[in-house]
GUKOLDREN-809746 format. One record per residue: residue in three letters; x, y, z of N, C-alpha, C, O in turn. Coordinates in steps of 0.2 Angstrom, whole numbers, plus 5000, padded with zeros to 4 digits. Atoms other than C-alpha are relative to their C-alpha. Layout:
alaXYZXYZXYZXYZ;...
***
This chain:
unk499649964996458656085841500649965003500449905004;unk499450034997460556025848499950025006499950075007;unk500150014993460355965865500749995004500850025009;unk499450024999462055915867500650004995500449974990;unk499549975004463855975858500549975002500849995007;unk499550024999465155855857500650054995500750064989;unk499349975005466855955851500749975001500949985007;unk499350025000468655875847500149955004500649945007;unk499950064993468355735859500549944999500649904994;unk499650075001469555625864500149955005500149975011;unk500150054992469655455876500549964997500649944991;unk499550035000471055365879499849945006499549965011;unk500350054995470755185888500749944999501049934994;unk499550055001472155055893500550024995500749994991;unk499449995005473455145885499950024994500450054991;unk499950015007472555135869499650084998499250105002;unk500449945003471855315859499349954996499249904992;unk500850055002469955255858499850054993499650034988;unk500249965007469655415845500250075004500350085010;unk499549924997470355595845499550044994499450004989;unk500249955002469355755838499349984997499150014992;unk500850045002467655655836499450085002499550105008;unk500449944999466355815836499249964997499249934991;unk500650034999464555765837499450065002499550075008;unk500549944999462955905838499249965000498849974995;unk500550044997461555775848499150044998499150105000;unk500549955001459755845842499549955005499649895006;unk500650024999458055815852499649974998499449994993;unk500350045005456955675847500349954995500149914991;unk499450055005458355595837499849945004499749955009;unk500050075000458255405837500450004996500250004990;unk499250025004460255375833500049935002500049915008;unk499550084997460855185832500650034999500750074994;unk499550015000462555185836500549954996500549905000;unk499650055001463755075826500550014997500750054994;unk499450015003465254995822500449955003500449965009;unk499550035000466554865823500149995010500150045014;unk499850004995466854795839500650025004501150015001;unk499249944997468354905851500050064996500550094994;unk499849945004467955045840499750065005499550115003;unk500149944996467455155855499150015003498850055008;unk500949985000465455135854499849995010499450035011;unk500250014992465255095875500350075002499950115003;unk499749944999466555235878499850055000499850095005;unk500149915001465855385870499150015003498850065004;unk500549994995464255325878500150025008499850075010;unk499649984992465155315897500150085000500150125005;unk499849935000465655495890499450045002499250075007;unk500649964999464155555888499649995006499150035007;unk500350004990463555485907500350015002500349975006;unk499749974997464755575913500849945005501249955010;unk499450064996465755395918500550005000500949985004;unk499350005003467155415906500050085001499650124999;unk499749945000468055575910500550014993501049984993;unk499649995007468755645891500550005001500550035007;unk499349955000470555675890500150054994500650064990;unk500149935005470055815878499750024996499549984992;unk500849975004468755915870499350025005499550035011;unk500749984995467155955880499449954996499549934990;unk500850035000465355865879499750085003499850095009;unk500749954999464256035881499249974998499049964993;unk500850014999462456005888499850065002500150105006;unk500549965000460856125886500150025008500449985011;unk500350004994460456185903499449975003498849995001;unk500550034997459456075913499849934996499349914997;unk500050055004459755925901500149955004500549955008;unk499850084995459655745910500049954995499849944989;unk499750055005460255605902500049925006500249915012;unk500150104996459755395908500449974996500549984990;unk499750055006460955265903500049915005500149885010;unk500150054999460755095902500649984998500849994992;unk499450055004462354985901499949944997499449924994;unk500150075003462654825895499849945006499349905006;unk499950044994462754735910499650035005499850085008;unk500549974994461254775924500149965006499949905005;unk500250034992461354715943499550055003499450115003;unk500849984994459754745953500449985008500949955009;unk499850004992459854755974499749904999499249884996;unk500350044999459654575977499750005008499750045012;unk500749994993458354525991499450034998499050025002;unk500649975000457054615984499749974992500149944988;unk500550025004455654595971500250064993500450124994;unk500149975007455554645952499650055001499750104998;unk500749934997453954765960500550055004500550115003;unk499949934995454954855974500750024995500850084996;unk499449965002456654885962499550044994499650104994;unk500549965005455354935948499850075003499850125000;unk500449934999454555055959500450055006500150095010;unk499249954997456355125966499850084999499950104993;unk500249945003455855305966500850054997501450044999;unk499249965003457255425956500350035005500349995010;unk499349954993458455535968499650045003499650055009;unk500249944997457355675967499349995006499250015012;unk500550014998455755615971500049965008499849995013;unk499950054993456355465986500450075005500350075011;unk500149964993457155645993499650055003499750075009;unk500449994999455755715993499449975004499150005009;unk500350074996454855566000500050005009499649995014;unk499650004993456055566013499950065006499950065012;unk500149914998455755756017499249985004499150005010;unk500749974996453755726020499949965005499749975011;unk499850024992454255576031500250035006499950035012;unk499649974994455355676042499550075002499850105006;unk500549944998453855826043499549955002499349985008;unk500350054999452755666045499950005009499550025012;unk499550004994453755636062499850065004499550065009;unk499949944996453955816067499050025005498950045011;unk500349974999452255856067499549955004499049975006;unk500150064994451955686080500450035006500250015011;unk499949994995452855776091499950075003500050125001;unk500449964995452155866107500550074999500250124998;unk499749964999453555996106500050064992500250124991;unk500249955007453156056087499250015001499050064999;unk500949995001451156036088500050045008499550075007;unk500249984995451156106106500550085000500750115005;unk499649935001452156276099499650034994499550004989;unk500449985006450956386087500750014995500650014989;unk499449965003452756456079500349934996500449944990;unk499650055002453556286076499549964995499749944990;unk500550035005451956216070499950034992500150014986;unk500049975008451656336056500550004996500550014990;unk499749995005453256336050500049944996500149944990;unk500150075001453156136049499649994995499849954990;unk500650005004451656166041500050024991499849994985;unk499849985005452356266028500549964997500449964991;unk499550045004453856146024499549964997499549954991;unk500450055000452656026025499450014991499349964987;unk500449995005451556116010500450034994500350024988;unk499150015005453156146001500149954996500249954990;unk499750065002453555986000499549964997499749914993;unk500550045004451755905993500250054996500650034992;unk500049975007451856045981500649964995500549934990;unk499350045003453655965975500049925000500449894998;unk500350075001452955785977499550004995499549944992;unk500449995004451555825966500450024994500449984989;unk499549995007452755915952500449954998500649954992;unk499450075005453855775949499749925000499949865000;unk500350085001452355635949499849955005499549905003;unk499950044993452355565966499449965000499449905002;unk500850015001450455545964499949944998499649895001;unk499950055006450655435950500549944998500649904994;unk499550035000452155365953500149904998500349864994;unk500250065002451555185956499649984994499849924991;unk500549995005450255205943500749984992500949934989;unk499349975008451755255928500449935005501049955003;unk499650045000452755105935499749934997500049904992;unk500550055005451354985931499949994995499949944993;unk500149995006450955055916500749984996500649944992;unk499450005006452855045908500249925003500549884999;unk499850084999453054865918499649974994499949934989;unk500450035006451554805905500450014993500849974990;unk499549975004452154905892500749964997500749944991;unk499650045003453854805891499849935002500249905005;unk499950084998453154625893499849975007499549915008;unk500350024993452854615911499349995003498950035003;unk500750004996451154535921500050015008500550005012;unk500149994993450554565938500349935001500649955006;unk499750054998451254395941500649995000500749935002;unk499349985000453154435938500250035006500750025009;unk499849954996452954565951500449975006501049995007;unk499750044997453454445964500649984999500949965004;unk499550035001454954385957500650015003500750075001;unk499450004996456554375967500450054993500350044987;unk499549965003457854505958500549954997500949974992;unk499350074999459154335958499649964994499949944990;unk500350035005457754245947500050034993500049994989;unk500149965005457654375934500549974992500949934994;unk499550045006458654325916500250095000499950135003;unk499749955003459754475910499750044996499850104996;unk500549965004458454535899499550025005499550085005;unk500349984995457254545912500250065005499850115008;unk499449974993458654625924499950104993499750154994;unk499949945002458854755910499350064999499250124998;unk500549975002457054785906499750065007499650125006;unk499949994993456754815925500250085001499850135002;unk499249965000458254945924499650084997499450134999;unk500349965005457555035909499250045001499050094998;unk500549974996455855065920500150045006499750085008;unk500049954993456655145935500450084993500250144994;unk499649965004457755265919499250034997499150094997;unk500649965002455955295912499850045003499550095001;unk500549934997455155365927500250055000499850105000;unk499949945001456355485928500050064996500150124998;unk500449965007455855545910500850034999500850085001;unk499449955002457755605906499950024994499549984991;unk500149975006457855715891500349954994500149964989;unk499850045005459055575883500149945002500549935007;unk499750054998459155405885500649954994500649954988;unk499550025005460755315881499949935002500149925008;unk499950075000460555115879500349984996500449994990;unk499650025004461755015876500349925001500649895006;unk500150055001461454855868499249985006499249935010;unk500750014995459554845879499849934995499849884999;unk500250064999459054695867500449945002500149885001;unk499450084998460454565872499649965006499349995011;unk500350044995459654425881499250015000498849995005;unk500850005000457754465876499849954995500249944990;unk500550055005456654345866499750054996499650114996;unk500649935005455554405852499450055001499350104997;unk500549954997454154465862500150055003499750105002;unk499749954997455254575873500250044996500250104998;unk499749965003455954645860499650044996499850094994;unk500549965003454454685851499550055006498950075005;unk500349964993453954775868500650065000500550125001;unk499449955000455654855867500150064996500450114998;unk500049955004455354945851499650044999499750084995;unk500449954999453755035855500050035007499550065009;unk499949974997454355095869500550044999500550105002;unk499649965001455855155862499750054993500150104991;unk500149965005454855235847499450045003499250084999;unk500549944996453455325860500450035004500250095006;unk499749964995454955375871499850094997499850104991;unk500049945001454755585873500550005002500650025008;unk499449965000456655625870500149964996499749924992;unk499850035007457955585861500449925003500749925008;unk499550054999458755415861500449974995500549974989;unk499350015006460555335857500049925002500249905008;unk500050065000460455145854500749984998500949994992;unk499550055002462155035854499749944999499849915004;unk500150085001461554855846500249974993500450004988;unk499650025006461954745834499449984998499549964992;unk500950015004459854705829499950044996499550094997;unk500349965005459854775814499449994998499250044993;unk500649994999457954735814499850045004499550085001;unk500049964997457854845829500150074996499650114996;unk499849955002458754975821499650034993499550084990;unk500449985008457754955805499350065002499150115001;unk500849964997456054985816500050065004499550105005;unk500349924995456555135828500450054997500250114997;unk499649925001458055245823499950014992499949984987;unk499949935005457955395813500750024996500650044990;unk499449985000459755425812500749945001500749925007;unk499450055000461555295809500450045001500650064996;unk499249984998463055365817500649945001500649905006;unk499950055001464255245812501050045004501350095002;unk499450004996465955245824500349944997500149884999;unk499450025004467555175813500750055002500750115002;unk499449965001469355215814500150055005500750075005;unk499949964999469055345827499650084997499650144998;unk500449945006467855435814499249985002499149935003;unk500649995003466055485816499650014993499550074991;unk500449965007464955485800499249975002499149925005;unk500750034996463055495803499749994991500150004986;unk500450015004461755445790499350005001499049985006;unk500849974996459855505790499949924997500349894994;unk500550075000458555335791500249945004500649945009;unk499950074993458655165799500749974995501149994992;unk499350025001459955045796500149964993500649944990;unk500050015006459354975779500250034994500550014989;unk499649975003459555125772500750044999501050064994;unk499350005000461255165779500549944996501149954994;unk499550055001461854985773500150034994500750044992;unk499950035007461155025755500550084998500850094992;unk499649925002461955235756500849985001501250014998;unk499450025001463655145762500449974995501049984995;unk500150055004463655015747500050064996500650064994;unk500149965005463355185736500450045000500550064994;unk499849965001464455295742500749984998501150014995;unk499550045004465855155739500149994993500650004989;unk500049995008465455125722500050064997500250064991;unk499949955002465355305719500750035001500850084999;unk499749974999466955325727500649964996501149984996;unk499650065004467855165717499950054991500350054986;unk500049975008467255265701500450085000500850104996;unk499449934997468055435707500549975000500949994996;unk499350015000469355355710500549974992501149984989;unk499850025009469655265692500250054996500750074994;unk500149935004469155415683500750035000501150034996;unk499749984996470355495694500850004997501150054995;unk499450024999471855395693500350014993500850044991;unk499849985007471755385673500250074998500650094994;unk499949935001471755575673500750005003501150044999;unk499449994997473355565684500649984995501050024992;unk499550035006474255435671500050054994500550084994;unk499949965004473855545658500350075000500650104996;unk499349954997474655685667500650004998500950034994;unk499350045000476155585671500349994994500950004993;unk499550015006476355515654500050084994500150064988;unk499949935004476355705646500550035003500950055000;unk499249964996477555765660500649964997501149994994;unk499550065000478555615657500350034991500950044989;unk499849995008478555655635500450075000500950084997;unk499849914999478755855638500850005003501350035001;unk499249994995480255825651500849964994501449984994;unk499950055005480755685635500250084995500750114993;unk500049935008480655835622500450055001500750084997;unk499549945000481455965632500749985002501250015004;unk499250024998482955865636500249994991500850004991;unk499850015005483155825618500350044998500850054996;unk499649935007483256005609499950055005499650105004;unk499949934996483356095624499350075001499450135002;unk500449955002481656175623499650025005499249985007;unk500549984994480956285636499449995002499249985008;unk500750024999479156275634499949955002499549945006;unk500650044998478956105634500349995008499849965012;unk499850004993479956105653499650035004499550025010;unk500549964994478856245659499249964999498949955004;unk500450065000477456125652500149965006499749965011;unk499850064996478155975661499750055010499350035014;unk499749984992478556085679499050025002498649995005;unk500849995000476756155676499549955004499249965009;unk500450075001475855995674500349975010499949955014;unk499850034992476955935692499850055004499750025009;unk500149954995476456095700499149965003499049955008;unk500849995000474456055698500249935005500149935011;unk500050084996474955845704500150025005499650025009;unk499649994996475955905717499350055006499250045012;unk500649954997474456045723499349955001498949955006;unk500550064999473155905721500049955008499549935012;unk499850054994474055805734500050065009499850075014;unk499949954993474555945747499150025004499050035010;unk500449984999472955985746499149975001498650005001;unk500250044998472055815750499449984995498949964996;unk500549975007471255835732500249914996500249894990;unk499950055003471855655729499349945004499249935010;unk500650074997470355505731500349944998500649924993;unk499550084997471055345740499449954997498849964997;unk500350045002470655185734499649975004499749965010;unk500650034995469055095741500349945002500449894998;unk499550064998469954965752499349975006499050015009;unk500550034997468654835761500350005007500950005008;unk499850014993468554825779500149935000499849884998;unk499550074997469554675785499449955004499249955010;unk500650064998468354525787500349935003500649894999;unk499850084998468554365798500149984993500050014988;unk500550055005468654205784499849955004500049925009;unk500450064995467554105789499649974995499250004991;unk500450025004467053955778499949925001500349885000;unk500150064996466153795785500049954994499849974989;unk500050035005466353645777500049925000500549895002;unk499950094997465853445779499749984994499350014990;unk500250055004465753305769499150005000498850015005;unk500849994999463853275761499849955007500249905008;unk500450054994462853185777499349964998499149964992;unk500650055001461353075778499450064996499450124998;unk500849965004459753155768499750025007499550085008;unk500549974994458753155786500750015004501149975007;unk499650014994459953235795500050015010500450005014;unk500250014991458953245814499349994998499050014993;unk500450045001457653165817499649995010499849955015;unk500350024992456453165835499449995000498950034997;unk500850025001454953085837499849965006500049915009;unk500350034994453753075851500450035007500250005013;unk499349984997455253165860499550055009499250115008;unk500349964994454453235880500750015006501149975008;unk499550004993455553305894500050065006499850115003;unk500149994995455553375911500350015006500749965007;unk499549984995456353435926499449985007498950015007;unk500450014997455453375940499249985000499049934998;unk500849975001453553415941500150024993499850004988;unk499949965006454153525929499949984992500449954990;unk500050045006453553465910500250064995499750104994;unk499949985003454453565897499650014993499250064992;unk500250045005453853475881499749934999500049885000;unk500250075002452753335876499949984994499650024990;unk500250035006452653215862500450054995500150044990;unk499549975006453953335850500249954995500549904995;unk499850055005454053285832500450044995500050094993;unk499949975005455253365819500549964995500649914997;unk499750035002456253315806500450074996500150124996;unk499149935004458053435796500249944997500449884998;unk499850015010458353395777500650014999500850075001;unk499449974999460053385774499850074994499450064990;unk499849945004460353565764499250035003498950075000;unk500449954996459053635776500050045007500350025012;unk499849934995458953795787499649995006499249965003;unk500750004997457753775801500250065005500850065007;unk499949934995457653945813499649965007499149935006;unk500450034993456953875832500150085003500650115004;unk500149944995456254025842499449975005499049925005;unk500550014996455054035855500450035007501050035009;unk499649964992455154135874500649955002500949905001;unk499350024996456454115885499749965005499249985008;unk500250054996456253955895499449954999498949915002;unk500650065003455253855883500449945000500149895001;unk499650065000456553735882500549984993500649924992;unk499749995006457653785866500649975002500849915000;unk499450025000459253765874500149935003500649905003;unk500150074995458853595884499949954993500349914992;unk500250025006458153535867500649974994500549924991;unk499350025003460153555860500449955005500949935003;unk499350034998461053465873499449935002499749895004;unk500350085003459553305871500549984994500949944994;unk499750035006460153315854500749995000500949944997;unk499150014999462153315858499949945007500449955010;unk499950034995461753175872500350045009500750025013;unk499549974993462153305887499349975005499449965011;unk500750004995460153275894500049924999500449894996;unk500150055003459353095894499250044998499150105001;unk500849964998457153135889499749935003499849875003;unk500450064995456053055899499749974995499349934997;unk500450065003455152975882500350024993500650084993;unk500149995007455352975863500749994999501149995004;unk499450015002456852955852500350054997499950084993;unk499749945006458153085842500749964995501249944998;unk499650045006459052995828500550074995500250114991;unk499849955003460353095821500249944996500349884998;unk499750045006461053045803500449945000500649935006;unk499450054998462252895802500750054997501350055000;unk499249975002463453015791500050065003500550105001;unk500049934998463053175800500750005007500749965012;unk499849984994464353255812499850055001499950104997;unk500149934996463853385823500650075002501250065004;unk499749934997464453565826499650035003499150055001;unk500549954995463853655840500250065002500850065001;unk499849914997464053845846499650015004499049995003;unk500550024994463353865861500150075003500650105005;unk500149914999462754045867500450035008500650085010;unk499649974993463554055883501049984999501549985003;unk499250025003465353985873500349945005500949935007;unk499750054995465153825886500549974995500949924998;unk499450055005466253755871500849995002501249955001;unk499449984996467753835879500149995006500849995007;unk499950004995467553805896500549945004500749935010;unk499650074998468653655896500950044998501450014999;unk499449975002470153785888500250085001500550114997;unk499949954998469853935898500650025001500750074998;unk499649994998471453935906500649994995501249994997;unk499450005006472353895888500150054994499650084993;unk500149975007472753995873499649984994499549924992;unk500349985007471854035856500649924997500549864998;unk499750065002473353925849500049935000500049884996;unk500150084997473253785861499349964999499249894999;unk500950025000471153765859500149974990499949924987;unk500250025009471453775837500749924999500649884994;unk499650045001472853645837499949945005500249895004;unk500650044995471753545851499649964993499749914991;unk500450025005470453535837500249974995500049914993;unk499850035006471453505822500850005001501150054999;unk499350005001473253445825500550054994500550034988;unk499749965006474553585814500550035002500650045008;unk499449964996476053675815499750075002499250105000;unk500149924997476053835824500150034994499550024991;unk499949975003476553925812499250014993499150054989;unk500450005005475053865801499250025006498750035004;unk500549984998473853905816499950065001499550094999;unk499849925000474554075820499750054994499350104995;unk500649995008473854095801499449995000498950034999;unk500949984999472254045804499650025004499050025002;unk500449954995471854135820500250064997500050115000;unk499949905000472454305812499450014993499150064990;unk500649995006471054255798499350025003498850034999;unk500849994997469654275811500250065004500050055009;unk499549934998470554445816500250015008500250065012;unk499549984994471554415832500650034999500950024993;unk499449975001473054515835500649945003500649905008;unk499550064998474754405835499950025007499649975008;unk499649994994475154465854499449985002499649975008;unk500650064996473254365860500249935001500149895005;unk500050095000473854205854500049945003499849895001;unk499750024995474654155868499750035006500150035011;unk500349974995473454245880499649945004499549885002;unk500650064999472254135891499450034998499350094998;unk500450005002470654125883499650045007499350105006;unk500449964994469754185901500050064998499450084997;unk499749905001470454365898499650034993499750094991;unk500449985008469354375880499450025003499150005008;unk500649984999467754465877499549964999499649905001;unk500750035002466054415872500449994992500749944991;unk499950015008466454435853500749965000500749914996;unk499450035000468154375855499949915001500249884997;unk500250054998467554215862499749944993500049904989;unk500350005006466354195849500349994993499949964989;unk499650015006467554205834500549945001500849914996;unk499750045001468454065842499849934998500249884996;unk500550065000466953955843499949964992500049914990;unk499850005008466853985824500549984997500449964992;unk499450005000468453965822500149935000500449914995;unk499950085001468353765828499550004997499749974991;unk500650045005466753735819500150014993499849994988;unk499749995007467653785804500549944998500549904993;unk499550055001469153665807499849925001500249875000;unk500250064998467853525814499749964993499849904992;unk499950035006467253505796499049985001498849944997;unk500550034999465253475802499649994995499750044991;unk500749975005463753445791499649995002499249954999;unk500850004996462453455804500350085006500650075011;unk500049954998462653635812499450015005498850025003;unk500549974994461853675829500250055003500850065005;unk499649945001461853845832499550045006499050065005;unk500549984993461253905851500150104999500750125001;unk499649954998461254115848500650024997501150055001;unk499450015002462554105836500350105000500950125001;unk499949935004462554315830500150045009500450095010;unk499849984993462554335852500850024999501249994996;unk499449964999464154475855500649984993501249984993;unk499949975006464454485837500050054996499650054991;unk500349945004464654635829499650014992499649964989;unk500549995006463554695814500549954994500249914991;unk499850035007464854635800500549945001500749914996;unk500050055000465454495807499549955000499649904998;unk500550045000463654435810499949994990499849944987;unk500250035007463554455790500449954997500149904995;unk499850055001464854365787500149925003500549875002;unk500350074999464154205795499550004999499349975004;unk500650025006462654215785500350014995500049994990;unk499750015010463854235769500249935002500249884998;unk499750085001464554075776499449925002499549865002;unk500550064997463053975784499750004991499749944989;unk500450025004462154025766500549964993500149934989;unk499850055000463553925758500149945002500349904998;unk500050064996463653795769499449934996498849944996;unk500450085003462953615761499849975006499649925004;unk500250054996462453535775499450025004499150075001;unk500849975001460753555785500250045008500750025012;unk499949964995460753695800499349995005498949965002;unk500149984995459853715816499950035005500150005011;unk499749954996459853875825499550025004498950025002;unk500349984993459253945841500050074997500450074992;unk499749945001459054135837499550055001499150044997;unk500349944998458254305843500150044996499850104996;unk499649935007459154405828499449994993499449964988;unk500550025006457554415817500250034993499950014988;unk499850015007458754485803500449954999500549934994;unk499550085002459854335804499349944997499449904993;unk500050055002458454225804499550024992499249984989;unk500349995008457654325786500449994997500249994991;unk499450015003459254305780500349944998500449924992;unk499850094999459754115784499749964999499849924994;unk500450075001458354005787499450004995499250044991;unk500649985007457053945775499249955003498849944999;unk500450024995455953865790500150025007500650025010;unk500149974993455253945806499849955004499349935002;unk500450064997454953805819500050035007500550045010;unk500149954992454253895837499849955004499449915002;unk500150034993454353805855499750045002500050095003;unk500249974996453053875864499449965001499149924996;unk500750044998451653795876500349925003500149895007;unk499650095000452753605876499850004994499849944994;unk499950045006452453595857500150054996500150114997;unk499749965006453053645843499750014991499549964988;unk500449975006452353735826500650024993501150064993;unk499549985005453253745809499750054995499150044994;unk499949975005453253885796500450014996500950034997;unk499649985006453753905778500350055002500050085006;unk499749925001455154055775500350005008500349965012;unk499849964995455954175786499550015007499049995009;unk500349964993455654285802499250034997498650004998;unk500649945002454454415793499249934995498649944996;unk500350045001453654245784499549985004498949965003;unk500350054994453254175801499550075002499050055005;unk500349954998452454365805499450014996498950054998;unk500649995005451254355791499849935002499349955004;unk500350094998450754175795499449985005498849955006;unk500350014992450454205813499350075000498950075004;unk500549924999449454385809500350055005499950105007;unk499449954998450854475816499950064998499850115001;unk500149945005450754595802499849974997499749914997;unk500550035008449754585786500550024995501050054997;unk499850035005450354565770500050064998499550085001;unk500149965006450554715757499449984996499350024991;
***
């Protein structure tokens, strides 16, 4: 059943037409991932549908009695308060309700309503009124159902305490996604929910998102994610809606098909036209020669049909690829042992992260690092780039190896925030403008950025820049914090088409478990202060661990 009916929608932002006559018929129970290219509208037509973005044309029709939860990108919680009291934030309805048996609470403390039989009964009555409408929307259980869905995503009774100010982003949104749950809306709209989760959250994320009772619409770029919960691919390009039934594996491989079906239409096609053409072309040849009518009304004939073909959209366009960053890294061979830490312990205080850490990275090898948030992955990379000292052990990086780093929060930049794209790539590698200007419109910036300051750029924008020096840096030791972090889906492919040529040996930080089934060909997990290696991929390390079992 359609819950909601988008028709002819249009949103216009900053000047720019975000999409015009977008029409959309939302069903119940749908598990839709949303995707597509970054700036192509995907937060937008969600803000529409919470009511944040007002259309500049079309309607959104909702069922009667439709409630709709949306999780943005970005979550703030009340600070001052605890991870327990924002968790267990009652909804609008319920907290006015709350509010109601309070202020009957009161009345019936006072001598002038209990010392009146008239005023008492009525009191009495709001009074049983209002448990009856406390009882209907949960109240009862209220705590109960917060606790429950705190576990549920990852949370222990020992979190509950946590200051809202301590919380990480993923935490802050998970949080978020429990006060939107108790309310049970008929749709939840999340957008981008795993950013900033580790792999255990995220596998809390997706049985929550695949028990929800309604329908949900996922904006993320976790194409694992999307593989395990949605039913449904609606993919926003150009201004265009196209949905696809199944998860996101089967849309990549229905996209890839209907291209090639659409590349061979089109051949077929165009032959058929030449040989048109070159019959108009001999006929119009024939009847100019001996004056002969037939073959002219042939000729005119044959132009009516091409000309009809066209009017009437009966012509299929050539399959033209989506416009992809280049991005192709590339360093001289480096030492055989390209890192090297042995015996390696470090610590903040009291505080001991890790002790005794031993690994070693082959040149021409992958290694994937994962493990929760706050085990000590990113402290780990800036030992290795000399930003930390460790309180014991040693890390020997190659003699011939140089380092490339990409750093999840893009601190690589922060020395060129108030500079241009221009000034940062001709910083790293001395060049005429003229020749930098070309290799920033290769990672798809628009000429009139170039000269912007870098501050003023997105998540992804940033991120293409990053790429962008470690391209010109020339490394054969890649450290890579978070690299697929505010990347959209097809440029994360394309740096896995370019890491998986890359010669030299890698080192990546990453939550993206199809980046790392994709890239790495070793799982090595920080958790506890030591660390554990497995052959293969993500799903390798899942069969390993007894995660899943084996076919």
């Amino acid at each position: 059943m359609h819950i909601i009916n988008i028709d002819h929608l249009v949103i216009n932002h900053a000047g720019r037409e975000i999409f015009r006559d977008l029409s959309w018929a939302i069903s119940n129970r749908e598990r839709t991932g949303l995707v597509g290219p970054n700036g192509a509208g995907k937060s937008s037509l969600m803000k529409a549908l919470a009511g944040i973005y007002q259309p500049d044309g079309g309607t959104i029709n909702f069922i009667k009695g439709i409630r709709v939860g949306y999780l943005p990108q970005e979550v703030e919680l009340i600070p001052g308060r605890t991870l327990w009291e924002e968790a267990r934030r009652p909804p609008p309805e319920l907290a006015n309700v709350e509010a109601e048996l309070a202020r009957i609470e009161t009345s019936l403390g006072d001598p002038v309503v209990y010392g009146d039989e008239g005023k008492l009964t009525r009191t009495l009555a709001r009074q049983e009124k209002a448990l009856a409408e406390f009882e209907k929307l949960g109240g009862n259980r209220h705590e109960a159902r917060v606790k429950e869905l705190l576990m549920r995503l990852g949370f222990s009774t020992a979190d509950y305490g946590l200051p809202t100010e301590s919380l990480s982003g993923g935490q802050k949104k998970l949080a978020k996604l429990v006060q939107l749950a108790i309310e049970q809306p008929d749709v939840l709209l999340l957008d981008e929910p795993d950013n900033h989760l580790d792999l255990n959250a995220k596998r809390h994320l997706e049985g929550f998102i695949r028990d929800y009772n309604g329908a949900v619409i996922i904006v993320s770029h976790d194409r694992y994610l999307l593989d395990e919960v949605v039913t449904q691919i609606a993919e926003l390009d150009n201004g265009t809606l196209t949905l696809f039934a199944g998860n996101y594996s089967w849309y990549a491989t229905e996209v890839e098909l209907r291209r090639l079906r659409q590349q061979q239409m089109y051949a077929a096609q165009q032959k058929k036209i030449q040989q048109v053409e070159a019959n108009i072309k001999l006929w119009l040849e024939k009847a100019a020669a001996d004056l002969n009518e037939r073959y002219a009304r042939q000729a005119h004939s044959r132009q009516k049909m091409l000309d009809r073909m066209e009017a009437n959209g009966e012509i299929i366009e050539r399959v033209t690829d989506r416009k992809r960053m280049d991005l192709q890294i590339e360093g001289s061979r480096g030492s055989n042992r390209a890192l090297e830490l042995a015996n390696l312990t470090m610590g903040f205080g009291d505080d001991l992260l890790f002790l005794d850490l031993n690994i070693q990275v082959w040149h021409g090898e992958r290694v994937g690092l994962i493990g929760p948030n706050g085990a000590g992955k990113s402290v780990l990379f800036k030992l290795i780039l000399g930003e930390l000292e460790p309180l014991d052990g040693q890390i020997k990086v190659g003699p011939s190896n140089k380092i490339g780093y990409y750093s999840q929060e893009h601190q690589t930049l922060t020395n060129f925030l108030h500079r241009s794209p221009l000034e940062l790539v001709r910083d790293v590698k001395p060049m005429h403008e003229g020749e930098a200007v070309a290799f920033l419109l290769k990672f798809l910036f628009k000429y009139d950025q170039l000269r912007l300051p870098i501050s003023g750029f997105s998540g992804g924008e940033r991120s293409r820049l990053q790429l962008a020096c470690l391209m010109l840096q020339k490394p054969n030791l890649l450290l890579l914090d978070e690299p697929t972090n505010n990347l959209d889906i097809y440029a994360v492919e394309v740096l896995e088409s370019a890491l998986e040529d890359f010669e030299g040996a890698i080192l990546t930080i990453s939550h993206d478990r199809y980046f790392l089934d994709r890239v790495v060909d070793r799982v090595v997990e920080l958790d506890d202060g030591s660390l554990r290696g497995y052959p293969g991929g993500y799903t390798d390390y899942l069969h390993a661990t007894g995660r899943i079992k084996a076919n």
